[in-house]
Each structure stands twice: as C-alpha cells, then as structure tokens.
C-alpha positions as CSV (number, residue, x, y, z in Angstrom):
1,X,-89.0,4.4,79.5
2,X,-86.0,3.7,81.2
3,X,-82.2,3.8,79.2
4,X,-79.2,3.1,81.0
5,X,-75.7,3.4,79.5
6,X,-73.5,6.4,78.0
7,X,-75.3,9.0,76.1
8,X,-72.0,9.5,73.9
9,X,-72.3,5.8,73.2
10,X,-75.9,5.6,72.6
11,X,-76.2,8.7,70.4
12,X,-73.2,7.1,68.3
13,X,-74.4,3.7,67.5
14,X,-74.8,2.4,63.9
15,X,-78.7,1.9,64.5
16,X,-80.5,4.4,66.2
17,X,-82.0,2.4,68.7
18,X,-83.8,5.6,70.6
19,X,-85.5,6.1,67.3
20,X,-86.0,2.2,66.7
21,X,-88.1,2.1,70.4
22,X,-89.8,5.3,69.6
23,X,-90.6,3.1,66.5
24,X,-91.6,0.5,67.8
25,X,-94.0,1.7,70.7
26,X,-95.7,3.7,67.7
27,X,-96.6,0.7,66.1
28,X,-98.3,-1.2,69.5
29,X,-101.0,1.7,69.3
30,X,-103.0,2.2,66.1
31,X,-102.4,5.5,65.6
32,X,-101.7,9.4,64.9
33,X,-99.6,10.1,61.5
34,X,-101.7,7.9,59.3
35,X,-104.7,9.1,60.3
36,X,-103.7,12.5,60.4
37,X,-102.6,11.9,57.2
38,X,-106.4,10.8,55.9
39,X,-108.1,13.7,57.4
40,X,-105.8,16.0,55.8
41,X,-107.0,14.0,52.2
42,X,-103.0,13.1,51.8
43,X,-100.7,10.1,52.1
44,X,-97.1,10.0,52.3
45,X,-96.1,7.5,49.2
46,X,-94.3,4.3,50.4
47,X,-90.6,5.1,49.0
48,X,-89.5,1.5,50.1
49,X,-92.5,-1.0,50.1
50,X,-92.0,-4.0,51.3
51,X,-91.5,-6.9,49.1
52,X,-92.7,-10.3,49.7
53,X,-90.7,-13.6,48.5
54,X,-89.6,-17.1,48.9
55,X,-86.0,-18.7,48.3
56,X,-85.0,-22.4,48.6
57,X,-82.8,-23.0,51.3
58,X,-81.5,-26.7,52.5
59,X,-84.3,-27.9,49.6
60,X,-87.3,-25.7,51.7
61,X,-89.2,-23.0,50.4
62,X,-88.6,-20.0,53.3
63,X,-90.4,-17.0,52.9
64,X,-89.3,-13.6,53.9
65,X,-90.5,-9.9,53.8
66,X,-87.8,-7.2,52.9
67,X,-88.0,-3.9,52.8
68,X,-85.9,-0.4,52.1
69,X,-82.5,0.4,50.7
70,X,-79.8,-2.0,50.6
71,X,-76.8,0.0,51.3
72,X,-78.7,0.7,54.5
73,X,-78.1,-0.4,57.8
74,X,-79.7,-4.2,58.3
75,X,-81.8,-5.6,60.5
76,X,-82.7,-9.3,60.5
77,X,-86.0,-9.9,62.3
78,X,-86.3,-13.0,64.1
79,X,-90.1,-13.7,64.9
80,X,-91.3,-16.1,68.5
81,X,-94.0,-18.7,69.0
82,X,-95.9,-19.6,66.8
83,X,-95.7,-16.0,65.3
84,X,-94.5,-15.3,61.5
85,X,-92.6,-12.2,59.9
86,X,-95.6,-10.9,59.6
87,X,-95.4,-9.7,63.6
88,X,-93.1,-6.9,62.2
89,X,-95.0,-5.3,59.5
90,X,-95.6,-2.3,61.8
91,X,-92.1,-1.7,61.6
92,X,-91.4,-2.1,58.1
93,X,-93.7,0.5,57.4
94,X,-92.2,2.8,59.9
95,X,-88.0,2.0,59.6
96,X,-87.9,1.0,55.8
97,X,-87.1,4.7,54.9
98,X,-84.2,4.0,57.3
99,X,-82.9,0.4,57.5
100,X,-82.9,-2.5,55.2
101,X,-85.6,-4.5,56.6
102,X,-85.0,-8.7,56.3
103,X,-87.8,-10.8,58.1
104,X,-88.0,-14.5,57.3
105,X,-90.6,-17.2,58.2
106,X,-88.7,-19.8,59.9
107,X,-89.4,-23.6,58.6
108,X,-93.1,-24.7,59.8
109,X,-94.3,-21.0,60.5
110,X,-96.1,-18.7,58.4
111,X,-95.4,-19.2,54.5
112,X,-92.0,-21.3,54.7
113,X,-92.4,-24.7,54.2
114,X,-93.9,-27.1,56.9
115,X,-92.2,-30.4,56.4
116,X,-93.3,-33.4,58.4
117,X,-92.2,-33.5,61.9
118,X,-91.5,-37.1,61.4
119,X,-88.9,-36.5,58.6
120,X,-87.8,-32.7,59.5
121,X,-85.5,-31.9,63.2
122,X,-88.0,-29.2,64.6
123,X,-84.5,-27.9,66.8
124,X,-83.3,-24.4,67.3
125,X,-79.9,-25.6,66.3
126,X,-81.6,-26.7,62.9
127,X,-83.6,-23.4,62.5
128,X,-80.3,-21.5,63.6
129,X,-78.3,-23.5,60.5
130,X,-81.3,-23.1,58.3
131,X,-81.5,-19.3,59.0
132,X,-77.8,-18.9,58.9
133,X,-77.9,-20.0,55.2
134,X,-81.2,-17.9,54.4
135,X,-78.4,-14.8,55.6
136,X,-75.8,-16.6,53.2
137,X,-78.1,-17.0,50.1
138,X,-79.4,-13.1,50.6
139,X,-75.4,-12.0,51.0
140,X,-76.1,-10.4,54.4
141,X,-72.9,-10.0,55.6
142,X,-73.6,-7.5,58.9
143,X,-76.5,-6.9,60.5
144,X,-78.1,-6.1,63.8
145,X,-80.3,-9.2,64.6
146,X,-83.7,-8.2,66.2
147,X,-85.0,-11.5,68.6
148,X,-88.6,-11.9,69.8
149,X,-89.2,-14.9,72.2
150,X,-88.5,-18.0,69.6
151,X,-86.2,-14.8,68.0
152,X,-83.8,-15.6,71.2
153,X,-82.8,-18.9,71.2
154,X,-82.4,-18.8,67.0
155,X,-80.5,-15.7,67.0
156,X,-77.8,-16.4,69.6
157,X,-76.8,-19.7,68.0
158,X,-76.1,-17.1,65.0
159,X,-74.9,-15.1,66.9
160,X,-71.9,-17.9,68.5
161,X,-71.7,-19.3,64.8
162,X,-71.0,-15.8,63.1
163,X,-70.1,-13.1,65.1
164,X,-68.1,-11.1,62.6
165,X,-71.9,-10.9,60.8
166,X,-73.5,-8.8,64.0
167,X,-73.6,-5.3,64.8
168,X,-75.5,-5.3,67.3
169,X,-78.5,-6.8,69.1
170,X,-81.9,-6.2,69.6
171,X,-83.9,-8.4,72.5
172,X,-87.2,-7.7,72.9
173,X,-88.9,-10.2,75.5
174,X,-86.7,-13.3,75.1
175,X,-84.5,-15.1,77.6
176,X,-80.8,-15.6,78.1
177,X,-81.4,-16.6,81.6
178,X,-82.9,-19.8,83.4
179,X,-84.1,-17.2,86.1
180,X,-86.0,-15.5,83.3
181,X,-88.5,-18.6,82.7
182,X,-91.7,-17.8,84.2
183,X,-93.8,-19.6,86.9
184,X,-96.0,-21.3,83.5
185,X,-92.6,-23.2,83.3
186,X,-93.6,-25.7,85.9
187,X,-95.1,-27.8,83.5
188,X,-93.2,-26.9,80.5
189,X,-90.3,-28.2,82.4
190,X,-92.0,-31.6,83.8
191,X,-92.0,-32.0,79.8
192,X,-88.9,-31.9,79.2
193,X,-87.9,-34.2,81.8
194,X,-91.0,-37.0,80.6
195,X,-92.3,-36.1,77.6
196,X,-94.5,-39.0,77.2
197,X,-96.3,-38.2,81.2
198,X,-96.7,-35.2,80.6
199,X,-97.4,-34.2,76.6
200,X,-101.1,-33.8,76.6
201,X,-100.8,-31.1,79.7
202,X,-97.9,-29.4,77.9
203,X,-100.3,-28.8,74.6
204,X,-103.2,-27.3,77.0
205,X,-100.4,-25.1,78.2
206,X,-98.7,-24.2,75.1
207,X,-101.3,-24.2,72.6
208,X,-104.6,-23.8,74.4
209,X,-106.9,-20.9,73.6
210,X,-106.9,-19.3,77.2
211,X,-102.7,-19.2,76.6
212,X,-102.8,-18.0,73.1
213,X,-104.6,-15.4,74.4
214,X,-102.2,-14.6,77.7
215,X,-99.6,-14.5,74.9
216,X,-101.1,-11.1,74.0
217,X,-102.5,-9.5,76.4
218,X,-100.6,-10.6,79.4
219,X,-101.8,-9.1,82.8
220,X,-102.5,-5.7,81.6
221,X,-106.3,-4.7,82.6
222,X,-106.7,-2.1,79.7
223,X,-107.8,-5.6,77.2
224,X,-109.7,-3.3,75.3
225,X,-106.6,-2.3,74.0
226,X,-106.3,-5.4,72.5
227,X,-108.0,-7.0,68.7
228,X,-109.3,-10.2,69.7
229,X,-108.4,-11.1,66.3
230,X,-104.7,-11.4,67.2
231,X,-105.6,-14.6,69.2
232,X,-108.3,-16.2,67.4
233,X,-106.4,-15.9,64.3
234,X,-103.0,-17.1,65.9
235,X,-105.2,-20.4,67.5
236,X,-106.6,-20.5,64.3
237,X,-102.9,-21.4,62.9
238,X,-102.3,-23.7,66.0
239,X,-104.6,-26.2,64.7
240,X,-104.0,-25.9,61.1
241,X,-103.0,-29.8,60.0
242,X,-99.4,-30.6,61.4
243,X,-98.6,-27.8,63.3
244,X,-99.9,-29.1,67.1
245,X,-97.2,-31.7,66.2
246,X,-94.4,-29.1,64.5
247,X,-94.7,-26.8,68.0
248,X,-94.4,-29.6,70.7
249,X,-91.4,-30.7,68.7
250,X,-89.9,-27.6,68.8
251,X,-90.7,-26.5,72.0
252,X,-89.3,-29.7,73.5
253,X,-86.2,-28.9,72.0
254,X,-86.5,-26.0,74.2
255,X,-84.7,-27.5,77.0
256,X,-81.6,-27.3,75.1
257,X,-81.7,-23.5,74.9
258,X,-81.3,-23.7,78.8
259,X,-78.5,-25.6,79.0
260,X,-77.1,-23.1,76.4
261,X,-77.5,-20.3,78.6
262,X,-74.5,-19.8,79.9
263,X,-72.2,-19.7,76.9
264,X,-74.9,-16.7,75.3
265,X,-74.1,-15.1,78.5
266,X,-70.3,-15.7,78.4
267,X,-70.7,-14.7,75.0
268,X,-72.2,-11.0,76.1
269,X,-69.8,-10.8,78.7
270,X,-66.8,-11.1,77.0
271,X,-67.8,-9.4,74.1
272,X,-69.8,-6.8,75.6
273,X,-72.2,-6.0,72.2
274,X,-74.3,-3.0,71.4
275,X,-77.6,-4.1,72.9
276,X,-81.6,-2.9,73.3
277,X,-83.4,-4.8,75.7
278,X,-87.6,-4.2,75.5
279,X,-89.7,-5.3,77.6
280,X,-93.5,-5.1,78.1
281,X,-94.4,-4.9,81.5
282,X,-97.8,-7.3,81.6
283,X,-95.3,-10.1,80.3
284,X,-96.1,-12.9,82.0
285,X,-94.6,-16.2,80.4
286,X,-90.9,-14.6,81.7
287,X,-89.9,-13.2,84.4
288,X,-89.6,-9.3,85.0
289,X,-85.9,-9.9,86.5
290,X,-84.8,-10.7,83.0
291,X,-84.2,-7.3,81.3
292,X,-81.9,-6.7,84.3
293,X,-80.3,-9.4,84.2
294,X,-79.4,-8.8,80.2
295,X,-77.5,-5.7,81.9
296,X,-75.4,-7.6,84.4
297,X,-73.7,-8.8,81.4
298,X,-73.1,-6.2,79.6
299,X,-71.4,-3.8,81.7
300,X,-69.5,-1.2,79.4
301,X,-71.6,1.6,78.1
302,X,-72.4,0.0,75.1
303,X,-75.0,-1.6,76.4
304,X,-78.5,-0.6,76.7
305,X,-81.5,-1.2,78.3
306,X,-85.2,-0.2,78.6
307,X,-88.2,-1.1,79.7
308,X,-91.8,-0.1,78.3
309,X,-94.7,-0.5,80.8
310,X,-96.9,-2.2,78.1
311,X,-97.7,-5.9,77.3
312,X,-95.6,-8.2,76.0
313,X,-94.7,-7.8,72.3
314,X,-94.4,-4.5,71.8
315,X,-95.6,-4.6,68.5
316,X,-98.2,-7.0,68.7
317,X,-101.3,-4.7,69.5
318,X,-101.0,-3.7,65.6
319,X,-100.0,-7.2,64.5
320,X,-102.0,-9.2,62.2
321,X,-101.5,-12.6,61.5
322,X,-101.3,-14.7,58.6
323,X,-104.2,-17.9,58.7
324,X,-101.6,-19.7,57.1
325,X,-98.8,-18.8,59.7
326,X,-99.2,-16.4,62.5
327,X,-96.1,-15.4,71.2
C-alpha cells in the first residue's frame, strides 16, 4: 500500500485512517482473529452490536444500520450500485469499538422504501436531499462521510450543501473526474445522450449477469477468491419487481454527476479536506488514473492517498447481500 502526504498530519487526524485501511483490507479476506478466536473455544463479546432500524424521512421508510458509541468519532457510510448498507457490515464489526458507525439504505435499495419510479425523482440531487435530512433527523452534526461508487456522487452534493458537517472524507473507488469513467462508458454515455436508442443495450450493460459479476471480481485472476454468491444474490435483487426500472432511472441521472465534476473538484481544491482514497487494483468500470487524480487536488499534506492491489470494493469479498436489497 502506497500513502502519500505528511506523517505528522496523518498520525494526527481525527479518524485513524491507517487503522481504518488496515480495517478494511481485513474485512475483503475471511479471516484470522475470528477464527483464531473459535479454535481457542473463545469469542470476544460484541461491546457495540450493531443495531438495525428504519426512520421516515420526506414520508419514506429509510433503513439504516448503526453501530458503537455515540460520543465517538462518525462515519456515514454511503453504499454504490445497486449495493445496500449491508456492503459495510465487515466494518461495523471491526471499527464499532472505535467509531460511531451510521450506514443507511438509500430510497429503492436494500430495506428503504422503493417508491414508483413513475411518481419518485430517482436523482442523486434527490437522494443527496433525502440523505441530508436522514443526517438531520439522526442529529449528525460532523462526520467523516465514507463514499463507494453510487457513495460519490451522493456524498459530494452533501458535501457542497453542508460543509461545516464534514470532517473528512473517505473515497473508496468512486469518481470525481470525467477521465476516471472507464472504457464500459461508451455505451453508458450513448445513453445519456438518447435514452430511447439506446435503453435496452444500457440494461445488458448495467444490469446483465456477466456485469454484475465484473462488478466483483474485476480483472483479478485469483476468482477463487471470490463467493459466487455475491453476484447471484446482487442479480437476484436486480430483477426483483421495479428495480430494472428504479436503476436505469438513476443511472441516467448519472450524467449530471459529470457535469458536476468540476465544482467537487474546485471544492477539494480550495478546501483542501482530510482525504483516503482506496482503490482496488482489478477495478475495471473506472479508470486506474483516478486515485491520482484525487491527489492533484488536494495538494497540502492533509491529503492522503493509497492504493490496495485488490479488486474493486475492498470490502466486498466478505459482503453479503440482502435478497431484498443488495457495484
């Protein structure tokens, strides 16, 4: 793993990111302590479990996990496509005696509502609002928001509507860039400019099995590495009643997040926040430039970066999904 950026600085930030990546590269493999911790006939008790509830926010139902003390340092966990909080679980069990621990299920993923795509703006500025309130109606008043893909384009539109609310931010494989978008995006981007020409390709690509699949295991050749349940259940979810419908939507909002590029990266470069880039290194939906690119514009010490020569969602090799709602 690669860190650049001012030991003094890194050692003194509010969230321990070192120990956060450590974190979270122990929950991609299936592993050691717990284990260990069965052969030796003991278990550590759970001092923080994580608890799991809805609250009603803009009249809709949005669940959320939370987990460990409150007068803790926060961390809002903002999940990617079509994923649900339930991506970060390996985490909660790992940081919970650490952080406070706030993962919701955006509207039409996972256990939050999914109202009808006809009646409902499937936008990121409407998920931003919707999650900006969810902050509101827990009183999170400062927190280091944690993006993953989807995570991006949500979190930064918090991040320009509130930022007196962040400490700091976490980016782990989501794009501030238009260089960052992959060479997939061909067709993603003939959607957006003729949606009606060029839907049914855009679905194969987005929400096919063979994608759902790339999602996880990217280009790395060590697959057996890799549950096959984490695709099979997530395409499972895909074509649930509705949700084909709910993810076009949304993803062909997606074009807006490109033309909001360059104010995100104004914003970083005026601003010059605490910052983790991860990155797996068999992502294939973005572009490997991108994590550098994050560092371009954040130039004071502050701001740090890594890279982890794994797949793409770090924690994803643990991560089980929900039928109900499952990058």
């Amino acid at each position: 793993m690669r860190f650049f950026g001012s030991p003094r600085w890194t050692r003194c930030l509010q969230v321990s990111y070192m120990a956060l990546a450590g974190s979270v590269m122990l929950a991609s493999f299936q592993l050691q302590a717990h284990a260990q911790g069965k052969a030796r006939g003991k278990e550590r008790p759970v001092e923080h479990p994580t608890v799991y509830r809805a609250i009603q926010i803009d009249r809709l139902s949005i669940f959320y996990r939370e987990a460990g003390p409150k007068d803790a340092p926060t961390l809002l966990l903002l999940h990617g496509l079509p994923s649900s909080s339930r991506m970060f679980e390996p985490l909660f069990s790992r940081l919970s005696d650490r952080y406070h621990l706030v993962a919701p299920d955006y509207p039409g993923f996972g256990h939050s509502d999914w109202p009808d795509p006809k009646k409902f703006a499937y936008t990121f500025d409407h998920i931003a609002e919707i999650m900006n309130h969810f902050t509101e109606a827990l009183g999170l008043s400062r927190y280091t928001v944690y993006m993953q893909d989807y995570g991006g384009p949500v979190g930064f539109r918090m991040v320009l509507a509130h930022p007196e609310r962040i400490e700091a931010l976490i980016v782990q494989d989501a794009v501030a860039h238009n260089t960052g978008l992959g060479a997939n995006w061909k067709t993603r981007r003939a959607f957006w400019a003729d949606r009606a020409s060029n839907e049914s390709a855009l679905r194969i690509n987005l929400l096919s099995l063979e994608t759902t699949r790339t999602r996880h295991v990217g280009n790395d050749p060590n697959v057996e590495r890799y549950n096959p349940d984490l695709w099979t259940d997530e395409f499972y979810f895909l074509n649930q009643p509705g949700q084909g419908d709910i993810q076009v939507n949304l993803f062909y909002a997606y074009r807006t997040n490109v033309d909001a590029y360059p104010k995100w990266q104004a914003w970083m470069r005026e601003k010059q926040p605490r910052l983790l880039v991860i990155w797996g290194k068999y992502e294939l939906s973005f572009d490997p430039s991108e994590p550098e690119a994050y560092r371009r514009e954040c130039q004071r010490p502050k701001c740090t970066s890594s890279m982890e020569g794994i797949s793409r969602s770090i924690p994803q090799r643990m991560k089980l999904r929900s039928s109900s709602g499952a990058s």
